[in-house]
N, C-alpha and C positions, 0 to 999 in steps of 0.2 A: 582289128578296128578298136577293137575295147583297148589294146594296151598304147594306141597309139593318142587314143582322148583321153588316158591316164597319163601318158608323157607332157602333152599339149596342155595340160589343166594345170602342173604348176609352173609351167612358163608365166602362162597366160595372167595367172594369180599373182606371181610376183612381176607383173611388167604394169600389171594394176596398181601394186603395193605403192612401186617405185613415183606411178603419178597419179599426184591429186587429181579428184574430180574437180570439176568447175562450178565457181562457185561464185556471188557476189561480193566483191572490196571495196564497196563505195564508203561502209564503215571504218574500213582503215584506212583508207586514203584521206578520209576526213580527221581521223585521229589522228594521222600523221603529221596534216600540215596545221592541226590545231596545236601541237607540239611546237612547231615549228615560230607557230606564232606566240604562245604563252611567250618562250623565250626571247625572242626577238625582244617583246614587248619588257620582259624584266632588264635586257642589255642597254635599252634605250632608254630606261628612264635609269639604271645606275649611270651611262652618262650623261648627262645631262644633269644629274644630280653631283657629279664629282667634275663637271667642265671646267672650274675653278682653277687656275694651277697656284703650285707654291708660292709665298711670298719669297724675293730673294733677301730678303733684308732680314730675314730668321733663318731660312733654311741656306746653308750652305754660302754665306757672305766670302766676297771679294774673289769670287771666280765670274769672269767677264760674258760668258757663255752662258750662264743659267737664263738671259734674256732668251736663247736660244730652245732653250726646253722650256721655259714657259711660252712661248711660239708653237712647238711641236707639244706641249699639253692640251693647249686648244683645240690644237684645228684635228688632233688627233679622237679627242673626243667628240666637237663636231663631226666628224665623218663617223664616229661609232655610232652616234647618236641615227645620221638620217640612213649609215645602209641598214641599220635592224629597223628602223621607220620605213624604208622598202621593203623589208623583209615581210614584217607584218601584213603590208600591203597584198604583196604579193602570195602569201599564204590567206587571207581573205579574200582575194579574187577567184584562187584554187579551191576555197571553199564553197565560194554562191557556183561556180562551175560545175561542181561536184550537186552539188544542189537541186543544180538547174537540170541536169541530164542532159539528151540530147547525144550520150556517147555510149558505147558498150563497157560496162562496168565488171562484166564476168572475167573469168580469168583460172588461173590454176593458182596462181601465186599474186600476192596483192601488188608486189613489185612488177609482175608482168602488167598490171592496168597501169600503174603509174608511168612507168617508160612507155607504154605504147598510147595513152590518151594525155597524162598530164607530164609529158615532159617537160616541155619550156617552163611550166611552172614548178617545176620540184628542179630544174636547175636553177632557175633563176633563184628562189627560197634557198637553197641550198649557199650558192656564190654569195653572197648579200650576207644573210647569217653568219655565214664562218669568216669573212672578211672584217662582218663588226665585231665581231668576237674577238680575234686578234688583234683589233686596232683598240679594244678595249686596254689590253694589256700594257698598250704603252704610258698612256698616263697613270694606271697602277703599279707600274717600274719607276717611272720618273717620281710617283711620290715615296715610294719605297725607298729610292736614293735617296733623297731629300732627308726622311726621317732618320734615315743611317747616320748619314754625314752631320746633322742637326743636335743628336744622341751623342755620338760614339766618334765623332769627327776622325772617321777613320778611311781614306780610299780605298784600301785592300777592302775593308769590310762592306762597301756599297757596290763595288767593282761583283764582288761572290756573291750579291743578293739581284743584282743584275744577270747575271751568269746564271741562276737559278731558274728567273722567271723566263728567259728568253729558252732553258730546257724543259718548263712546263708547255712550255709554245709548242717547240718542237714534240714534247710527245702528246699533245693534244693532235698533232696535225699526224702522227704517225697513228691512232687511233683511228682519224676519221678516215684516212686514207685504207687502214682496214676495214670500216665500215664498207667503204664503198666497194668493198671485193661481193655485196651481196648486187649489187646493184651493176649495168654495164658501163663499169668506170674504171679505169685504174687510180688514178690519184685527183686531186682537189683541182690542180690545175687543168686536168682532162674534162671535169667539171665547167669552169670558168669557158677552156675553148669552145664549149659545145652550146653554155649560154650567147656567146658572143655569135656563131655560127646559126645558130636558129633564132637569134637576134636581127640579123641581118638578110635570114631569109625571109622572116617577117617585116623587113623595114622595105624591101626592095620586092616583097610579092605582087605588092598591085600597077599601073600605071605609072606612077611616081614614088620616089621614096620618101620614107617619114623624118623628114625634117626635126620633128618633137624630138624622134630617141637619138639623133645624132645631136641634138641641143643638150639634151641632157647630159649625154656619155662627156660633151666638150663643156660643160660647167661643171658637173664633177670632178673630171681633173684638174680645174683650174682650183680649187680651194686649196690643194699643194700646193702653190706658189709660192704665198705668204710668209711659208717655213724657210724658205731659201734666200727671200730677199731679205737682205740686212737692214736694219732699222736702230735709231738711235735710242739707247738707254733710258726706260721709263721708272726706272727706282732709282 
């Protein structure tokens, strides 16, 4: 008997080892999405503050198309500007929730409360964020061409400074998509499907469906338009 609860005792020790006790995350789930939000909040006001696009009549004269990327500087900053202005939202809503209680906050691991109480909010935060974030890039590509060619009036050398930013892209987006190996996701757009799928169980949960977010989802895509319809020559 003695050698057999000498056996059992360091199973038993190391199976304890291996898992945390239970404990309260309501502190990190709020540190988390106050993260979430600092950021959001600094992405939105650099655009907004750089919504501007290039003059063509300095940067880069007598090519027919730069009407075109001053088009797509806009509205590419508008949209940075209002999903991290969601973003914030939605990581202050996750916060007075968090707040407010009403949920089980215990857990082993801070990431098991967050997927099991605050998911739709820590997806939706998530999709919104990383969306502004890349949309921020494009009007800091497009002036980075602009200053190349303005400088250095060289295409090869705006062409490599392009090529650059769009491989910061990419391995931003190979980061987060590590990131999320802690979390039950495989990549960014497994993210995005699962906001849109708990989007829509919430839009069609009660009686009728919510009108508001399918208003919304169909005027956000419409601010793309713009960039595609042609339009006469303003310089």
């Amino acid at each position: 008997a003695h050698v057999g609860a000498s056996a059992a005792g360091p199973a038993s020790i190391a199976q304890s080892a291996r898992l945390p006790e239970v404990a309260d995350f309501a502190a990190q789930a709020m540190l988390l999405f106050t993260s979430f939000l600092f950021l959001s909040f600094v992405g939105a006001t650099i655009a907004i503050g750089g919504s501007m696009p290039p003059d063509p009549s300095v940067h880069w004269p007598g090519h027919s198309w730069i009407h075109f990327m001053k088009r797509l500087h806009v509205i590419m900053s508008i949209g940075c500007f209002l999903m991290n202005l969601c973003a914030c939202f939605f990581s202050i809503f996750a916060l007075h929730r968090t707040l407010a209680g009403g949920f089980d906050t215990r857990g082993r691991w801070a990431v098991e409360v967050i997927v099991r109480e605050l998911e739709f909010e820590y997806v939706a935060v998530s999709a919104y964020f990383f969306a502004g974030t890349m949309l921020l890039m494009g009007p800091v590509g497009i002036r980075c061409f602009c200053m190349v060619q303005q400088g250095l009036r060289s295409d090869t050398l705006a062409a490599s400074v392009m090529c650059l930013i769009v491989g910061v892209v990419l391995l931003i987006l190979s980061f987060f998509n590590q990131h999320l190996a802690h979390f039950p996701f495989v990549s960014y757009t497994q993210v995005v499907r699962r906001f849109i799928e708990l989007s829509f169980e919430h839009c069609f949960a009660g009686d009728q469906p919510a009108f508001i977010m399918l208003l919304a989802w169909t005027l956000q895509e419409r601010q793309a338009l713009p960039v595609t319809r042609p339009s006469a020559p303003t310089c």
